[in-house]
TORKE-92968 format. One record per residue (C-alpha): residue in one letter; x, y, z. Coordinates in pm, whole numbers, m for minus. Layout:
BEGIN
+------+--------+--------+--------+
| code |     c1 |     c2 |     c3 |
+------+--------+--------+--------+
|    a |      X |      Y |      Z |
...
+------+--------+--------+--------+
# end
This chain:
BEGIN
+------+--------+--------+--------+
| code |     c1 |     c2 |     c3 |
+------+--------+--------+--------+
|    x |   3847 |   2575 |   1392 |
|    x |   3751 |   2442 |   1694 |
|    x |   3407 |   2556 |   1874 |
|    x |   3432 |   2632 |   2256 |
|    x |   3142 |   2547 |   2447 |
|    x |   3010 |   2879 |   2517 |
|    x |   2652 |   2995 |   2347 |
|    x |   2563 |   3290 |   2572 |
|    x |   2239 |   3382 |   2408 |
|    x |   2072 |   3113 |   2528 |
|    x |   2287 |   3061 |   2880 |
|    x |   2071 |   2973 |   3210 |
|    x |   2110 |   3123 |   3518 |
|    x |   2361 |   3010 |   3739 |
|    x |   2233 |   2905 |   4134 |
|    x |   2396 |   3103 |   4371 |
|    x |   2576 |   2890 |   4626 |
|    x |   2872 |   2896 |   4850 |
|    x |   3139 |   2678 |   4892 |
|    x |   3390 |   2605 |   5251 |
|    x |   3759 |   2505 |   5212 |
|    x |   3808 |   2366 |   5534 |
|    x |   4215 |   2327 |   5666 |
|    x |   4298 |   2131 |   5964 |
|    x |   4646 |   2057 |   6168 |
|    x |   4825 |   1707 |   6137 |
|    x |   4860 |   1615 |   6475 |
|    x |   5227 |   1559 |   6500 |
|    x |   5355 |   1766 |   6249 |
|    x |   5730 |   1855 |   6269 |
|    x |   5902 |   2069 |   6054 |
|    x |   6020 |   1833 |   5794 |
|    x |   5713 |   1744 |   5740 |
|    x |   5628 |   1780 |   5391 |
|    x |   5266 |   1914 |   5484 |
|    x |   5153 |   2017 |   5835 |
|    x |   4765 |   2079 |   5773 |
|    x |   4500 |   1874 |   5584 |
|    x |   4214 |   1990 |   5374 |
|    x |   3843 |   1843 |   5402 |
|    x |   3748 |   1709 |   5085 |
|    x |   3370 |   1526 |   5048 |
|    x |   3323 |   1243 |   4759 |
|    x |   2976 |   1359 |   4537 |
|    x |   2733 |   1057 |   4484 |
|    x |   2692 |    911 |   4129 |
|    x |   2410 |   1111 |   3958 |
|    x |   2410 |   1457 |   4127 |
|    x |   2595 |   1716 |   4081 |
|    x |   3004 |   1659 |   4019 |
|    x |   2919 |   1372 |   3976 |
|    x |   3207 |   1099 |   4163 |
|    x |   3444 |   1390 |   4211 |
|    x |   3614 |   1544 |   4470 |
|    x |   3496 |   1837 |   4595 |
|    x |   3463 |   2079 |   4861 |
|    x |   3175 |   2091 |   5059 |
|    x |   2941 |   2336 |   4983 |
|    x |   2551 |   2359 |   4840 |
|    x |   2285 |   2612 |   4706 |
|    x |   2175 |   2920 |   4890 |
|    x |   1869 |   2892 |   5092 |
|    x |   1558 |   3196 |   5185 |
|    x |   1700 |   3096 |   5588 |
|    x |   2067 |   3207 |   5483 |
|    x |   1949 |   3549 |   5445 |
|    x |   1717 |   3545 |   5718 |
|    x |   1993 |   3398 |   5951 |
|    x |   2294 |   3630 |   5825 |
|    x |   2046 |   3925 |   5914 |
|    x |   2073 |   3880 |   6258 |
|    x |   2367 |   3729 |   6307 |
|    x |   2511 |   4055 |   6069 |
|    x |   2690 |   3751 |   5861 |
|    x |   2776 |   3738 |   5431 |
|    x |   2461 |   3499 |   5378 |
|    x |   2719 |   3357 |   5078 |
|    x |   2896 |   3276 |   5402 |
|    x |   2639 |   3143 |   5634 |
|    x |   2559 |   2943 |   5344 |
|    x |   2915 |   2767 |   5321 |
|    x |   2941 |   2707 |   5704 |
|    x |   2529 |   2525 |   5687 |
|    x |   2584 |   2329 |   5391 |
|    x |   2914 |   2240 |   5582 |
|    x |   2702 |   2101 |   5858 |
|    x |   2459 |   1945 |   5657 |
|    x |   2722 |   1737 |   5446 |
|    x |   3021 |   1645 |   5727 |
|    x |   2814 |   1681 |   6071 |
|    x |   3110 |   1932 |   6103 |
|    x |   3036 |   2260 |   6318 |
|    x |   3228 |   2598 |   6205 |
|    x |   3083 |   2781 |   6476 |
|    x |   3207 |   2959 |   6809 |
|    x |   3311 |   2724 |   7071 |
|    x |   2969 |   2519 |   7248 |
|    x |   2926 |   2242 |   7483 |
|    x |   3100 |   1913 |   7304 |
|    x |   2735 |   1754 |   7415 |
|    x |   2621 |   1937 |   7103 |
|    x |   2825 |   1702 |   6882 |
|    x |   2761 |   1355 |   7080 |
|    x |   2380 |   1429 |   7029 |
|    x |   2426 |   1510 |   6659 |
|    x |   2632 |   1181 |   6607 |
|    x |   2375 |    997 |   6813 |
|    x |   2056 |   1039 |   6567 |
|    x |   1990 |    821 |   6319 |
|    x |   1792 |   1026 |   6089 |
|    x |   1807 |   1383 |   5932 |
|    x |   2063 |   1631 |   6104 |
|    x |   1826 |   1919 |   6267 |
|    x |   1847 |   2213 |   6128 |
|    x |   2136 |   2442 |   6125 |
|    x |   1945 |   2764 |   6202 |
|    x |   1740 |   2590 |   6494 |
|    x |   2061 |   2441 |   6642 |
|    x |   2264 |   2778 |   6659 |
|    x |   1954 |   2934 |   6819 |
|    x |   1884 |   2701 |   7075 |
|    x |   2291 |   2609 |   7184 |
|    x |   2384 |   3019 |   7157 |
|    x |   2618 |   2972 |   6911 |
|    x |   2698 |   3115 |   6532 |
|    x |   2910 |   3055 |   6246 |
|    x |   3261 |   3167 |   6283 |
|    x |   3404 |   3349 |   5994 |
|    x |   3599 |   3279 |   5689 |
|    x |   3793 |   3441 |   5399 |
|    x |   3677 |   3486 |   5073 |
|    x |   3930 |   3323 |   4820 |
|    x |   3692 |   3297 |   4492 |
|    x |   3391 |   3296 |   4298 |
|    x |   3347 |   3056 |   4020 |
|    x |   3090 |   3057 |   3734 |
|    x |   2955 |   2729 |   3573 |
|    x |   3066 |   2746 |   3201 |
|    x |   2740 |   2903 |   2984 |
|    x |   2718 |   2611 |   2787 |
|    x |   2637 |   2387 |   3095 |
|    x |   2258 |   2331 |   3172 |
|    x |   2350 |   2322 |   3508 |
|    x |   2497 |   2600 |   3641 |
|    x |   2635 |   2776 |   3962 |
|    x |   2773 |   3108 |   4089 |
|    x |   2985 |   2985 |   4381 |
|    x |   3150 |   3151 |   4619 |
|    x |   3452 |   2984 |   4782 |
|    x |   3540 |   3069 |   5113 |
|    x |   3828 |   2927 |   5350 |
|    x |   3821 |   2835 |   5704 |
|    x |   4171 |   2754 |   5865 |
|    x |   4118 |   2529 |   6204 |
|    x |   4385 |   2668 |   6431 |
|    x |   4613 |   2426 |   6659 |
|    x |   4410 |   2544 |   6978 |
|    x |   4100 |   2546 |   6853 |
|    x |   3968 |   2252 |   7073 |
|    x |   3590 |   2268 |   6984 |
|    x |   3681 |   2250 |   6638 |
|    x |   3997 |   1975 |   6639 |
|    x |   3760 |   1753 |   6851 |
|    x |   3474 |   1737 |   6570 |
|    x |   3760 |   1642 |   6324 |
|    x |   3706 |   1239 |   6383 |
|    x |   3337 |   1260 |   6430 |
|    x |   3214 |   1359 |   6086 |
|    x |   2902 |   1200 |   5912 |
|    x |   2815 |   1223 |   5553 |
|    x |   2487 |   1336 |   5380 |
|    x |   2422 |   1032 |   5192 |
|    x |   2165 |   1146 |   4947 |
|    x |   2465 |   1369 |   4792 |
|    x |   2837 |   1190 |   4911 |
|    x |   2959 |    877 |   5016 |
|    x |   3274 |    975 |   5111 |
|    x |   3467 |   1281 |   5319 |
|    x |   3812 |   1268 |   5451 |
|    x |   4113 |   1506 |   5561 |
|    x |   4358 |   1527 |   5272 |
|    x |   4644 |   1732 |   5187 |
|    x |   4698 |   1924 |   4872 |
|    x |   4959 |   1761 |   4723 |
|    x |   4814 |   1398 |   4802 |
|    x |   4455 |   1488 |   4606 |
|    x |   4663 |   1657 |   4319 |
|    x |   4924 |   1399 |   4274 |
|    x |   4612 |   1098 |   4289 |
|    x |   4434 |   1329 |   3978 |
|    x |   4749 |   1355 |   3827 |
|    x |   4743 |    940 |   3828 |
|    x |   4395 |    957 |   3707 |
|    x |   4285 |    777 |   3988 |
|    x |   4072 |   1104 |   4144 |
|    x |   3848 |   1334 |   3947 |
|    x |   3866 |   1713 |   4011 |
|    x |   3641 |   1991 |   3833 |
|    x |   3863 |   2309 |   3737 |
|    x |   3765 |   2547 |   4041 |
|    x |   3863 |   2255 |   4316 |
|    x |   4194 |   2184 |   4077 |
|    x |   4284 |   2558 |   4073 |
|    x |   4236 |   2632 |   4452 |
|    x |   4402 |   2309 |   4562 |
|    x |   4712 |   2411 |   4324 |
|    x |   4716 |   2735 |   4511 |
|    x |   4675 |   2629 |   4845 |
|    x |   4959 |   2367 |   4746 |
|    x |   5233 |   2648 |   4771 |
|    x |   5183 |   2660 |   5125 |
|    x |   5381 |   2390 |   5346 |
|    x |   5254 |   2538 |   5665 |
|    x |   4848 |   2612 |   5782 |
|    x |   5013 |   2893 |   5972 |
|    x |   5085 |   3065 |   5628 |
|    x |   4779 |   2990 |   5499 |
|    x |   4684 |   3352 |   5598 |
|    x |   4874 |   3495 |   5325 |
|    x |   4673 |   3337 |   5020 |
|    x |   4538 |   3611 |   4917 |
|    x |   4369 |   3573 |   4524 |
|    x |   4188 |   3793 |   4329 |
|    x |   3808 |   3806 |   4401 |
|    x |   3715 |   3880 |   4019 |
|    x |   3479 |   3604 |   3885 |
|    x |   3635 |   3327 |   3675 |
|    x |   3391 |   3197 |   3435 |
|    x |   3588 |   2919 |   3223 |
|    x |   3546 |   2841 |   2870 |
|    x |   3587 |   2433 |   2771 |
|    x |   3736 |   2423 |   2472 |
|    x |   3815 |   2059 |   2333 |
|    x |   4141 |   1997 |   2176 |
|    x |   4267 |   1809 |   1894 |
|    x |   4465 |   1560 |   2081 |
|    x |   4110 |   1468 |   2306 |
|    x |   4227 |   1679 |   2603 |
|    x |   3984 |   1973 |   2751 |
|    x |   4159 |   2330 |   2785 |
|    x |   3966 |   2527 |   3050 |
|    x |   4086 |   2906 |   2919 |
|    x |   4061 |   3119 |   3210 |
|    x |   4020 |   3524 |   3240 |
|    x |   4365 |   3710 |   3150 |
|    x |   4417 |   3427 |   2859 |
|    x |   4532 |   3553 |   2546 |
|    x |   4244 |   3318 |   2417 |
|    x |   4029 |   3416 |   2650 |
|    x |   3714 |   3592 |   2429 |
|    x |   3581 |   3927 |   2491 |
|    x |   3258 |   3890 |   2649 |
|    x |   3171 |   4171 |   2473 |
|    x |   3156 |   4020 |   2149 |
|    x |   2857 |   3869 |   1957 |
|    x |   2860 |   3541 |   2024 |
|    x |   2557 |   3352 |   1996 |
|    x |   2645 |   3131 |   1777 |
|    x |   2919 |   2991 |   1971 |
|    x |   3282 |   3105 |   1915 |
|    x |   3546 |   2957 |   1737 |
|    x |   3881 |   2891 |   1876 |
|    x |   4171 |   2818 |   1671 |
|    x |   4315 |   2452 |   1779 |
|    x |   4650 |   2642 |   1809 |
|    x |   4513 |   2838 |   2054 |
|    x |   4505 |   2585 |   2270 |
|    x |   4830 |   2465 |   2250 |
|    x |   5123 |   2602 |   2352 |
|    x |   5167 |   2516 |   2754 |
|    x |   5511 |   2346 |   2657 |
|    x |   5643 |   2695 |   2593 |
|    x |   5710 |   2991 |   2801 |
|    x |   5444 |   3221 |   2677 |
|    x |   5322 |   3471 |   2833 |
|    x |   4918 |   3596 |   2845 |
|    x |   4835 |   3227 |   2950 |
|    x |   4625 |   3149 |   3237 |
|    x |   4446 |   2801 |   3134 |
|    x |   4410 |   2449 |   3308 |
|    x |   4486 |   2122 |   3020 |
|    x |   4325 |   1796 |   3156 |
|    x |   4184 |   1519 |   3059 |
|    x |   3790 |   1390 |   3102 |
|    x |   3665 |   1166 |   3308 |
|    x |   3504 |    930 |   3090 |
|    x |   3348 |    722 |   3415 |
|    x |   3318 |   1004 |   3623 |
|    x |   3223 |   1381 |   3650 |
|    x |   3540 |   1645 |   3612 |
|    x |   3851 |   1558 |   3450 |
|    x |   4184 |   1388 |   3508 |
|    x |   4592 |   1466 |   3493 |
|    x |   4517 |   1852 |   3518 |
|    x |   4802 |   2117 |   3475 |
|    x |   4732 |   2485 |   3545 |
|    x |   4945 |   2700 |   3337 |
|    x |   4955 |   3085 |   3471 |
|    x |   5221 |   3319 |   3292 |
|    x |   4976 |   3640 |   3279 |
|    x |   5082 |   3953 |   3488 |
|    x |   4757 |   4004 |   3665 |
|    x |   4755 |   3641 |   3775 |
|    x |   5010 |   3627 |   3975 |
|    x |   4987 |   3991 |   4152 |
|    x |   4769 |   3865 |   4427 |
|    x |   4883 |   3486 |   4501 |
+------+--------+--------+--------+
# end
């Protein structure tokens, strides 16, 4: 028997924090194109959190993102995604503003200013997004977040927003990289094992991958329950992430302080068509944060019903 890295007597508290998928046309696109839109992915420094993986961009929940959503009558989970947005990329999610905005933020050499003080004094606010998940930091993890993942599609005519695209500047106490990606080009480089993914960024990436066109991006539509994996090593040194819906996924209702044992069967298996399976196989990292050559295997009813 295997133990799964789960103690949940002794779990800590996840951070709440929030989390943007950002989507953005390919200038140029033409119907045989294999992808028309790109997706804004943001390289995490060695050290921090996610360590040297690709991620989306996204931070802790601050006192100002309630304060802000108050008035603005704004999700503060969302307010939160579109700041730390700012704060990472230089990138703007809000309604449309004077481009002069921009050319001043590119201009300073220091800190950004703050996100809060910049909507007040150019009149603007953060445009909306959709909710497509909320992810829990395994309860074995010391570190741990409740993030929610929201999704912001830039539209072909959205000119404030399509001229910020090239103008981006990292955070560089937390990345040293961003760029505009598409699905299948970040999934096929972690595939190679040259690009390190954690499971939530994987998952949404795989599901976002079913959709050639940005304009059809409207219909991804997933289940807001909570997904709080359990890492189970396997026997053959890969990690299976078991995922809610699993058939060996544990009831949380269970005792289980002193860790649960999974068989190593368990966690074999995706060669088959079985159904009740809902789990992503990859391989760590060993130089990195997150794991390599992922596969998400999904066979379980209530899956599927909302993708």
């Amino acid at each position: 028997m295997l133990k799964a890295s789960a103690r949940l007597a002794t779990a800590v508290v996840p951070r709440v924090s929030a989390s943007m998928v950002v989507t953005a046309p390919i200038a140029g696109a033409t119907e045989s194109t294999a992808y028309n839109y790109r997706v804004l992915m943001v390289r995490r420094a060695e050290g921090g959190s996610f360590e040297s993986a690709l991620v989306f961009p996204g931070g802790v929940e601050e006192a100002d993102d309630y304060r802000d959503a108050a008035r603005w009558q704004m999700d503060a989970h969302k307010v939160c995604a579109v700041r730390e947005t700012f704060e990472e990329t230089g990138l703007l999610l809000t309604s449309a503003s004077d481009l002069n905005i921009q050319r001043k933020i590119q201009s300073q050499a220091e800190a950004l200013p703050s996100f809060s003080d910049l909507c007040t004094q150019s009149g603007i606010r953060p445009l909306d997004s959709q909710s497509i998940g909320r992810w829990i930091t395994p309860r074995a993890k010391q570190s741990r977040f409740d993030t929610r993942f929201f999704m912001l599609n830039i539209g072909d005519t959205d000119k404030f927003l399509l001229d910020q695209l090239d103008s981006g500047r990292i955070q560089l106490s937390e990345l040293v990289a961003m760029d505009w990606l598409r699905p299948d080009e970040v999934l096929r480089a972690n595939a190679q094992s040259q690009t390190a993914l954690f499971p939530p960024q994987f998952y949404i990436l795989t599901q976002l991958a079913r959709f050639k066109r940005w304009q059809d991006l409207v219909r991804y539509n997933p289940s807001m329950s909570p997904i709080e994996p359990l890492l189970c090593p396997r026997s053959d040194g890969k990690v299976v992430a078991l995922l809610p819906g699993d058939r060996a996924y544990p009831d949380r209702e269970q005792p289980t302080s002193s860790g649960l044992a999974i068989s190593d069967a368990d966690l074999f298996g995706e060669d088959r068509v079985e159904s009740g399976m809902h789990r992503i196989v990859m391989k760590p990292a060993k130089k990195a944060g997150g794991f390599y050559a992922a596969s998400l295997h999904q066979s379980y009813l209530t899956a599927t019903a909302n993708l």
